[in-house]
N, C-alpha and C positions, 0 to 999 in steps of 0.2 A: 698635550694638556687636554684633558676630559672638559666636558660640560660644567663640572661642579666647580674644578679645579679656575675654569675661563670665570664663570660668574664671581667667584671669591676675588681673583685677579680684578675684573672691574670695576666691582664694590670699593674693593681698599683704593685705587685708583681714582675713583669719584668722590674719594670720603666720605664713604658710608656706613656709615653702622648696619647690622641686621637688621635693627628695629626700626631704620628710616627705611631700608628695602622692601622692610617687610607690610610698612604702612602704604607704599608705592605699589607694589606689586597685588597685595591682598592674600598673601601667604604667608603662614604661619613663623616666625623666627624660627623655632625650633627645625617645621620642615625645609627651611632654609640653612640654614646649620648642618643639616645632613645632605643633601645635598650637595655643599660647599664641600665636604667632608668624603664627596659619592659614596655613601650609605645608603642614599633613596635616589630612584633615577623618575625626575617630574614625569604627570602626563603630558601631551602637547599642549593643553591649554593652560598649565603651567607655569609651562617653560616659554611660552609664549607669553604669559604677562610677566616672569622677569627679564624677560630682553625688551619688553616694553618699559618697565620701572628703571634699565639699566640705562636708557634711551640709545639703545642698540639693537640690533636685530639677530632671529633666533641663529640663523646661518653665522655671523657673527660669532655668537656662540659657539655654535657647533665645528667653527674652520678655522682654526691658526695657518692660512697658508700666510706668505710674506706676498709683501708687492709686487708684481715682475709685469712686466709688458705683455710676456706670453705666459698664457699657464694653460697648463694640461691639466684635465683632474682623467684619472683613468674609471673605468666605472669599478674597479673593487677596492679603489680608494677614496673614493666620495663620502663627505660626510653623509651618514644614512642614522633618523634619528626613527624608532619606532616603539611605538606608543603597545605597550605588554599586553593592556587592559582589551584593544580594541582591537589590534594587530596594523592598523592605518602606519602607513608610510611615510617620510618624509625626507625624499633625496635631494642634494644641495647640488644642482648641475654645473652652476656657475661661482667663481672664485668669491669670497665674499672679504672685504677689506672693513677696515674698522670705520669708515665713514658710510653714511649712509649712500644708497645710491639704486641700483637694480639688482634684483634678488633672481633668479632662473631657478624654478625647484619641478622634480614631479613628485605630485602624490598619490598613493595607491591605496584605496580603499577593498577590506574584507567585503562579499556579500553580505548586506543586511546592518553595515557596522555603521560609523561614523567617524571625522573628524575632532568632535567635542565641541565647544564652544569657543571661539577664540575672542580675544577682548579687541577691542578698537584702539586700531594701529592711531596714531597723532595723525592730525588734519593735514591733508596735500600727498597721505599714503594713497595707492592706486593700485590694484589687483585687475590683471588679466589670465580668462581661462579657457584651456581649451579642451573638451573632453576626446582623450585620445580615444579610449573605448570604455562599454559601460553606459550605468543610467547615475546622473548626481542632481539630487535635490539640492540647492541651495537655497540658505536662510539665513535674510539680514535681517540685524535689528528685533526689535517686537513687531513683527508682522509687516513690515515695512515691502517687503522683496520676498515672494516662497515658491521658485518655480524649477519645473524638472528639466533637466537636458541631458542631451542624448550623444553618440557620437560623434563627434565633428563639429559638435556645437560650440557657441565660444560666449563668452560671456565678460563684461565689466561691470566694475563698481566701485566707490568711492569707500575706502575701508577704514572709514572712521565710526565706524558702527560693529558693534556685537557680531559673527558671521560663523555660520557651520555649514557643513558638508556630509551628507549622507548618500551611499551608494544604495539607490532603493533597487537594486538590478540585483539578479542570482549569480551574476557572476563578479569576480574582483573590476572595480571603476578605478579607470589610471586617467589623472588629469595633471594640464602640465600646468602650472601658474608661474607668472612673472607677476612680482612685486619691485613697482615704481616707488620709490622714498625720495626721488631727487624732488619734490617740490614742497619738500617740509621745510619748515619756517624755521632755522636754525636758533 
């Protein structure tokens, strides 16, 4: 099951209509309609505010594996979501189940590109980062947090605020993030 295919699946599942998703989310019915449809494939910020309006998360989205104790994901069967516009990355390292909980991704930023803007995850989400190689600007909020890091550097934050990612380096910025959701208020 695609992207489009999982979101339509949750929507009906929550009782939703397009036009409640669509008021939730901030994206168009229509572009949502296609989508559903996979006619149009989102950007990541996006597809990023319907797993926030689905109150689920993008990997979510992007992984139908089942429950198991042990899971293997191999790396050429990893959900891998990547954004057309910008060429940015987004590999799902870790098993994602339908409850919220810990997310493992890396992401890989073009020279000179960006991540887009992502919307603010719900209150008690938690992002840790660590730049495996590269230079990545990160930017919270309206002016809130806008500082560079560098190799090896690591970084947190409370991700209930607006947050982008820009590779200001000449070469591709691979950063690994873990997203914490176990301390959202159910």
């Amino acid at each position: 099951m695609g992207f489009g295919k999982q979101v339509y699946f949750i929507r009906k599942k929550s009782n939703m209509t397009l036009q409640d998703l669509s008021s939730l989310s901030k994206v168009s019915a229509s572009m949502l309609s296609q989508i559903e449809r996979e006619e149009k494939n989102p950007t990541i910020q996006v597809a990023c505010q319907i797993a926030e309006a689905l109150n689920t998360t993008l990997s979510a989205l992007l992984d139908q594996q089942e429950k198991r104790d042990v899971v293997v994901m191999r790396k050429n069967n990893r959900p891998v979501y990547v954004d057309e516009k910008s060429g940015f990355q987004r590999h799902l390292l870790s098993p994602s189940f339908p409850s919220r909980g810990i997310e493992f991704v890396l992401n890989t930023i073009p020279p000179h590109e960006e991540s887009g803007v992502f919307p603010a995850h719900k209150s008690g989400v938690q992002e840790y980062i660590f730049v495996e190689s590269g230079k990545l600007r990160v930017e919270l909020g309206e002016g809130v947090f806008n500082d560079e890091l560098e190799e090896g550097d690591s970084f947190f934050f409370e991700a209930d605020t607006e947050h982008r990612f820009i590779n200001i380096g000449k070469e591709e910025c691979r950063y690994f993030l873990v997203i914490d959701s176990t301390q959202v208020k159910k």
